[in-house]
N, C-alpha and C positions, 0 to 999 in steps of 0.2 A: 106718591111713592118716593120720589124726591125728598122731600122733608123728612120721609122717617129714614132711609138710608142715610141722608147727609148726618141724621143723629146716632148713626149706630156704628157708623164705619166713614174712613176716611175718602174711600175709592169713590164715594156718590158722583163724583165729577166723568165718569167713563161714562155714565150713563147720559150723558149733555154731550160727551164725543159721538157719543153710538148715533144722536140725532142726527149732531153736523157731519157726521158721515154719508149717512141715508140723503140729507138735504146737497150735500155737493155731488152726490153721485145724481142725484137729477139733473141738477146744474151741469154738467157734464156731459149725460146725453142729450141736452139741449145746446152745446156747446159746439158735440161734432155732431150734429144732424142738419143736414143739409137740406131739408124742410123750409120752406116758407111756413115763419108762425112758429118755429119748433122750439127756438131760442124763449119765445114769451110764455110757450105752453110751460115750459122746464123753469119758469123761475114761478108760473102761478102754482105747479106743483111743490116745489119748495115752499113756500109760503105757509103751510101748513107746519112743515119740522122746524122754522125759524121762531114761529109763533109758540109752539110747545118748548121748542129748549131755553127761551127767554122767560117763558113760566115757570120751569123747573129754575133757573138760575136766579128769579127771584125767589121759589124754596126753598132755596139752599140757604137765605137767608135768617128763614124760621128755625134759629138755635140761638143755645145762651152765648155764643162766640161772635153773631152776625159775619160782618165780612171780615172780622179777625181768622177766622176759620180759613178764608181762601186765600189771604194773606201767607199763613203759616205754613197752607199746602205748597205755595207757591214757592217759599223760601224751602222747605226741607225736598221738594225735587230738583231745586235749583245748587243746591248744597254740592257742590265738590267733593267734601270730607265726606259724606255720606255714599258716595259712590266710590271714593275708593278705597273706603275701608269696611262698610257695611256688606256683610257676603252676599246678604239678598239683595241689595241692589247692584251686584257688578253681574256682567256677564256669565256664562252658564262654561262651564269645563268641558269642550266637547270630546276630552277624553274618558269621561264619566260614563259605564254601560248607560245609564237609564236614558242620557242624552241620546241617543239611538231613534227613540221614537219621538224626540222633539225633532230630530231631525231631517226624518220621514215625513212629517207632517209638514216640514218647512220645502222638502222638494216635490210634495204631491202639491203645494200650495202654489210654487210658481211656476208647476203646470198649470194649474187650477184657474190662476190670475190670464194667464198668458190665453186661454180657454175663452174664459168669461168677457177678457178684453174686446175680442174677436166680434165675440156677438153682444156686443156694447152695452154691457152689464158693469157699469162703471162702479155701482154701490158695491158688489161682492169683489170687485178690483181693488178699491180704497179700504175696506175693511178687513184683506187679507194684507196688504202692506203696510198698513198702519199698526195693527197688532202686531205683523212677524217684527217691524224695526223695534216698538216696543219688549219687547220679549228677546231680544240681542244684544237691549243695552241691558236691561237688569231682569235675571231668573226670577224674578219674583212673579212677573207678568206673563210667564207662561201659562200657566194656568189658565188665564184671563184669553191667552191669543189660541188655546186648544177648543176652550167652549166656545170662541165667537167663529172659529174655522170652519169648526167640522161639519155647521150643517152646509157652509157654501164648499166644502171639498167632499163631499156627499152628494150634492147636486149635480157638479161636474164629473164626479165616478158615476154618476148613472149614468149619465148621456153618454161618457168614454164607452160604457158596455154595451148601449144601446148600438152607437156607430160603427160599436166593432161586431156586429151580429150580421151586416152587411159590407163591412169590408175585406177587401181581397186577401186573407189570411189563413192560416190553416184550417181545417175544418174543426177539429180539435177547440182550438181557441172559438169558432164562432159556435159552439156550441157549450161551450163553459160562458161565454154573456147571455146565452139565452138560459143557461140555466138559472142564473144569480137572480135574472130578470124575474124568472116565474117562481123564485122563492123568495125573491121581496115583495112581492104581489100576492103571494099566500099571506105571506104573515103581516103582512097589511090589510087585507081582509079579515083576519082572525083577531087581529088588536082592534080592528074598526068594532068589533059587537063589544053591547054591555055587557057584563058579567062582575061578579063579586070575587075577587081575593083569597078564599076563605084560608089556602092552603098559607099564604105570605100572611095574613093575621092572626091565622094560628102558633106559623112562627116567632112574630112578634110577641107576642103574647106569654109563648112559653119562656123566650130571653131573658124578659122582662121580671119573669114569676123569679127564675135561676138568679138573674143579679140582683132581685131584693130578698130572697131567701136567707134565714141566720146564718148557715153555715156554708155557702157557694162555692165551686170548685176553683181553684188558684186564679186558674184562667179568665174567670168570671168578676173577679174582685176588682172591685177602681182600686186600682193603686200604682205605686209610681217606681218606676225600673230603678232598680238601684243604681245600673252601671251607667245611667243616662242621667240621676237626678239623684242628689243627696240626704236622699230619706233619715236615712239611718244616722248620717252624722248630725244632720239640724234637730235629731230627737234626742241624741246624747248632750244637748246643749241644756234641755230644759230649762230651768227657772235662769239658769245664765244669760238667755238670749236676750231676757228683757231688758237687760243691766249692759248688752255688749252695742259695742256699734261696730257693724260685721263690715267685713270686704268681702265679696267673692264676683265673681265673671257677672258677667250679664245675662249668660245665658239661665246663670242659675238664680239671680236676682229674680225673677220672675217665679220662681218656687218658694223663694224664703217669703216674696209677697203673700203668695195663698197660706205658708205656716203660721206667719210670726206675724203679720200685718190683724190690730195695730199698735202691739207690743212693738214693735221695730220697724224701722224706715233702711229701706234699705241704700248701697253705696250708688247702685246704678243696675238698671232691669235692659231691656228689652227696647223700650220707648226713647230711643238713641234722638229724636230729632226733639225731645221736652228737655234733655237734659242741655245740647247744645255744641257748638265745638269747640271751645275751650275746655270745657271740662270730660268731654268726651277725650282729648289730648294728655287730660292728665290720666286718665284710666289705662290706655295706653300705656302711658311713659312709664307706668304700675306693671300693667303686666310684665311690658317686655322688661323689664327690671332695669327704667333708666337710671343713672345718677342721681335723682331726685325720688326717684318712687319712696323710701323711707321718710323724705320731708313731706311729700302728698299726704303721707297716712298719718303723720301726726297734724297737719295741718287740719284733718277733718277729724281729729280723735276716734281713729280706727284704733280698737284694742283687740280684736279678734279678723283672725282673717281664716276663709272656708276655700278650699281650690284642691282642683283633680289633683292626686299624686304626683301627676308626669309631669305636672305646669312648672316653667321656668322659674317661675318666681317662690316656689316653692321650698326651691333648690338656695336660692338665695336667703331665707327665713331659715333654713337648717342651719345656716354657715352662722347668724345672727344671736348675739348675744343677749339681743331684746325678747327675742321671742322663742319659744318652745312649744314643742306638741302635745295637745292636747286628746287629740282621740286621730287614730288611720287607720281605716277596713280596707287599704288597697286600693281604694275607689277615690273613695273624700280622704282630705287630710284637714285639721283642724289646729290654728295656731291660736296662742295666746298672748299678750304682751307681757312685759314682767320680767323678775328675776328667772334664770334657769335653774332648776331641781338638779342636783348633785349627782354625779354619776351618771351613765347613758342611758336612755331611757328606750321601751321595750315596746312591744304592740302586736297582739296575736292577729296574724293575718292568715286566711283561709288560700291556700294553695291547692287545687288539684285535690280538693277534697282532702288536705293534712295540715292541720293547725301546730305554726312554727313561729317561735318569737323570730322576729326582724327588728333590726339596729335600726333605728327611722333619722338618729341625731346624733351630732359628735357634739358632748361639751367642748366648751372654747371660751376663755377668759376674757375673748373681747374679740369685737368683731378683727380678720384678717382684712382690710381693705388696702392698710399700708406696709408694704414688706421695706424693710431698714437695707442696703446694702453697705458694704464696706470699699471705698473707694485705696 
């Protein structure tokens, strides 16, 4: 499993944690058991997860990269720039609604930890603090620390409800754990029998039939949001795009790949730790529109540049005497390099359902960068 994950996805390495987790959590309750013997019985139990995860970490060899692979891994989570400036890898905004239930999970967890501690359940102890620290420093990892929790903070909600069925508590509450109790025990009997699907493959089925149908309702169609992705502008480029070398974000760099790829390479996608941190710095220095962003773009013979409306840098290409617009729905705006067309130029943009020219650009004889005063 090891070999084909290390070649599919970069995460293969969690799977070699999950071992040495499992294998120090033995080591552990061989650690504090005050057994005679208990110490040597916990490290022959380990033996077993140390021998697996040294096989898996020789599979992880079996790729075109060998141990460049774990090299690279090792340098782009060690990466500085990458954490503070990559959104997924920085911590999570805990004034976000959605963070709500990351958060929930994080103080049923160390009750959960504090539970399991108890009754010297060391593996579901190291596996609940290992992922929450993970998933604190970079939101990415959540996801990662919800599926590895939830079935050891399910295990501990059981036993909470069991305990509390005979604790000294209202009647009330001891009779809402025994409810819980004998309705996960129905439906744990009822999932335990074979039985067939028929009702979930028939819904599949029907999906399936809808989204390859000629004509499928809106909702049905693959396609790609306009106000999230720039459909509309990268198709009014046509036969130009092959001929431009585009700028745009990274987030959108990863769309014009699936368009125009491999008519066109694009400035920079997604894959922030291929391109590097010096050049990640000049992208930067582009957006946020440093003193040098106009010498970047000629230095890489950018002649076209694609970016939302509202983008700063956008605002800076209006003022510019190099550059003019060539197409804006409100969403995308689309620059050119080149001389400016005479007089200001117009752009029907869709309002609240009423199609109205909008001013996009002021002619300007030459860039304003230096105002002359009069001393």
């Amino acid at each position: 499993m090891t070999v084909l994950w290390m070649n599919l996805h970069g995460g293969w390495f969690i799977g070699v944690v999950l071992i040495g987790l499992y294998g120090a959590g033995e080591l552990a309750g061989g650690l504090f058991d005050g057994e005679p013997g208990a110490w040597r019985a916990a490290v022959k139990r380990t033996l077993p997860y140390a021998g697996i995860a040294s096989l898996c970490l020789a599979g992880s060899l079996a790729g075109p990269y060998t141990y460049h692979l774990h090299v690279h891994i090792w340098e782009y989570l060690t990466d500085s720039f990458q954490r503070e400036h990559i959104q997924e890898m920085m911590s999570i905004n805990f004034q976000n609604p959605a963070a709500r239930y990351y958060e929930a999970m994080l103080l049923v967890g160390g009750g959960a930890c504090i539970w399991h501690l108890r009754r010297k359940r060391f593996t579901e102890c190291l596996l609940l603090v290992f992922f929450a620290h993970v998933s604190l420093i970079a939101s990415r990892n959540i996801p990662i620390f919800g599926i590895v929790a939830a079935p050891v903070l399910a295990l501990a909600l059981a036993e909470w409800f069991q305990a509390l069925e005979d604790a000294p508590v209202s009647a009330w509450l001891r009779r809402l754990a025994l409810g819980l109790r004998n309705m996960g025990a129905t439906i744990g009997g009822m999932e335990g029998h074979w039985r067939t699907h028929l009702v979930s493959a028939a819904a599949v089925l029907l999906i399936t039939a809808i989204l390859y149908a000629p004509s499928p309702p809106v909702n049905f169609r693959a396609r790609f949001d306009g106000k999230e992705f720039p459909a509309k502008a990268v198709a009014s480029l046509g036969d130009l795009a092959a001929q431009s070398r585009i700028f745009t974000y990274d987030q959108w760099g990863d769309f014009l790949i699936y368009k125009l790829y491999p008519k066109n390479q694009v400035f920079i996608d997604g894959r922030s730790d291929f391109y590097g941190r010096p050049f990640c710095e000049k992208y930067l220095d582009i957006v946020q529109v440093k003193y040098t962003w106009q010498r970047y773009l000629n230095e890489y013979g950018v002649d076209t540049v694609l970016l939302p409306t509202d983008a700063a840098l956008a605002g800076a290409l209006k003022e510019s005497s190099r550059w003019h617009v060539v197409y804006d729905d409100g969403d995308a705006i689309i620059f050119r390099t080149g001389a400016r067309p005479e007089g200001p130029q117009f752009s029907a943009v869709n309002r609240g359902g009423k199609d109205r020219d909008r001013k996009v650009t002021n002619t300007q004889p030459s860039d304003r960068t230096i105002t002359k005063t009069k001393t």
